[in-house]
N, C-alpha and C positions, 0 to 999 in steps of 0.2 A: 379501587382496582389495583393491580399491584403488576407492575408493568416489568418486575423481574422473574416472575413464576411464571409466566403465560404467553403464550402466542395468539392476538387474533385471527381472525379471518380475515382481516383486512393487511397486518403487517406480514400474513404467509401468503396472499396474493401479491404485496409490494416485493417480496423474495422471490417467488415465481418469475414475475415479470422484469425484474431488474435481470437478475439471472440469465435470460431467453437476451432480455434487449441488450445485454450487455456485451453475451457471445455474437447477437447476430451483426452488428454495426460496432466494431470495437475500430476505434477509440471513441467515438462518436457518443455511443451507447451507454461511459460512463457515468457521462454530463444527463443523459436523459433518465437512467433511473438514478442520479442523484437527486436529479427535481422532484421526481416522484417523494423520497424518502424526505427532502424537505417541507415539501407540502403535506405531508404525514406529520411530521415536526412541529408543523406551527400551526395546523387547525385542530380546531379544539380548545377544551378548559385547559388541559393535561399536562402542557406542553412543558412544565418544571421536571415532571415523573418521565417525560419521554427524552430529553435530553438526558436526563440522568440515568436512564435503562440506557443507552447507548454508551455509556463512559463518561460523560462530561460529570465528573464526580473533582474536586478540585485533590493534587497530592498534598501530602503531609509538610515536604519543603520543597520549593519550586528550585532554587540554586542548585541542591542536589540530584533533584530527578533532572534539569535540561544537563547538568555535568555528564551524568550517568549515560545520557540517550545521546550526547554529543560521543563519547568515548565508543558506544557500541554502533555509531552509526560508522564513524571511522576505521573502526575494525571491520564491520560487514562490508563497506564500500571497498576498500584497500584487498580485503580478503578476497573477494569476487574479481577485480580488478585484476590483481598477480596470480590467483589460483584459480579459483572455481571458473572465469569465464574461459579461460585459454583451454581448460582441459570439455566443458560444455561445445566451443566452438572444435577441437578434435575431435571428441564422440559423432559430433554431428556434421562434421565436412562444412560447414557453412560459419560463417561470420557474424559475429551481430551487428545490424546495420543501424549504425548513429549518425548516416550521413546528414540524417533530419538537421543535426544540431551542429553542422560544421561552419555555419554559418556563424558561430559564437565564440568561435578557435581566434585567438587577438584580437577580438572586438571586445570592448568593455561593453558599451550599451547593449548590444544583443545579449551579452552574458549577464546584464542587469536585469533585462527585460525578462531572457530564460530564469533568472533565477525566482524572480518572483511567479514565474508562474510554477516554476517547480513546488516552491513554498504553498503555494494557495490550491493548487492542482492537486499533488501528491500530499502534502503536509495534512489539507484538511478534506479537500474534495473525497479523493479515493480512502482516508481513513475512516472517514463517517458514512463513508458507503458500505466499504467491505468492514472493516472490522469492525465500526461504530453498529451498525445495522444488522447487515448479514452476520454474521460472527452468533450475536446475540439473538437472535431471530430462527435463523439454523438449528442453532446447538440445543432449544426449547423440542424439538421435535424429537428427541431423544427422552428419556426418564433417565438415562445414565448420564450425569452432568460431565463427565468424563471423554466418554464415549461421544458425546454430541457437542462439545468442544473439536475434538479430534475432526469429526467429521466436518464439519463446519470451517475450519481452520483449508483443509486439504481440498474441500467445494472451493471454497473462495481463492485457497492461494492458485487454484487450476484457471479459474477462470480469469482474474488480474492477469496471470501469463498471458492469456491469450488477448485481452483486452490492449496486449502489446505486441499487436499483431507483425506492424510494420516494423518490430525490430529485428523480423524472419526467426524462423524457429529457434535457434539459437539466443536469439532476445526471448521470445518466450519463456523457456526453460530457467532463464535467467532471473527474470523478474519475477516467475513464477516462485522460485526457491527463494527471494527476498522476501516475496509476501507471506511464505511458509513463516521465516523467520518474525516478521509482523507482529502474524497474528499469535504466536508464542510470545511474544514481548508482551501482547495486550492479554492474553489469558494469564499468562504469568504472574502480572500486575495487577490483578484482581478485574480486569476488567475498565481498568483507568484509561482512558481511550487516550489520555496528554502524552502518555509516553510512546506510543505508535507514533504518535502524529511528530511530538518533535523528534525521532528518530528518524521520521522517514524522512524531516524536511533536512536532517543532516545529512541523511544518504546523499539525497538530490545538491546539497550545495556541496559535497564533497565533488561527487561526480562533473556535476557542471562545472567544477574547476579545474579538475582533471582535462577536461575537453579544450575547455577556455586558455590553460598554462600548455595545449598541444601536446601532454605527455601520455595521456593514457595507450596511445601502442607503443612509446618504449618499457611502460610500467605492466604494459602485458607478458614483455618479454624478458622481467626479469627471473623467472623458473625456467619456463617454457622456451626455447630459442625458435 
């Protein structure tokens, strides 16, 4: 069976249903169709060809691809940070609210603790959901590998936004256009799913120390006053 040409019924019902549970209980909801997708993952004979239709494909040199996904992680974070969120949070009259994590501003431990969940949450959870899975699962529904990439990419990065609910729309829209960015990293990369994952886990430790060094509203306000 060839677990990169084809969609079953059973991985377009896990898409369905992730999809539905993800929007209706968000954040809640990404933890619960991720168990799904892992339990897909690991019953069965299969499970060599099913890690590996999701991207767990190993790269060509590892010092190179984490350089590369370290360098674009701190460019998308920094970029979002002084441009894109200030001018997101004018469009939209509202703030993104990261009051969640103020708890981590001069605390090392809370910042350790956030950080590892950042890594294991965002780094592997949410890539092996959205891009590992959905992404590849999606874009089958198409015959224009093209075209079902696109669409796949633009489903998934809409719904991650909103799976960031409590960041108020403003968080939304925000996270929403990082995942956009994502899931172009992973089609780009043939589908390598390591490069999402350690990019997004640089996103997350960029961020979280932005919050943790107390600077990210002066670093919002270097364009924007």
């Amino acid at each position: 069976m060839d677990f990169f040409n084809r969609i079953t019924k059973l991985e377009l019902s896990i898409s369905i249903i992730s999809l539905f549970v993800i929007t209706a209980l968000p954040p809640l909801g990404v933890l619960i169709a991720f168990s799904f997708v892992i339990l897909y993952l690991f019953i069965g004979k299969e499970r060599k060809q099913k890690f590996k239709s999701i991207g767990f494909t190993r790269p060509k040199n590892w010092i190179i691809t984490i350089f590369i996904c370290m360098i674009l992680a701190i460019v998308i974070e920094l970029c979002f940070e002084v441009l894109f969120n200030p001018i997101i949070e004018k469009l939209t009259a509202s703030k993104i609210d990261l009051t969640g994590y103020d708890k981590i501003r001069g605390n090392l431990l809370n910042y350790l603790q956030w950080l590892l969940i950042g890594l294991v949450v965002g780094g592997f959870i949410e890539e092996i959901l959205f891009r590992g899975f959905l992404i590849t699962r999606i874009s089958k529904i198409f015959n224009n590998a093209k075209d079902g990439n696109w669409f796949a990419i633009i489903i998934t990065s809409a719904i991650f936004g909103f799976s960031h609910l409590y960041q108020g729309l403003s968080g939304v829209i925000s996270t929403g256009l990082i995942a956009l960015l994502f899931g172009i990293i992973f089609i780009y990369n043939n589908k390598i799913l390591w490069y999402s994952i350690i990019t997004h886990g640089f996103v997350n430790l960029v961020g979280l120390t932005v919050i943790f060094l107390d600077i990210d509203k002066y670093i919002s306000t270097l364009v924007f006053k």
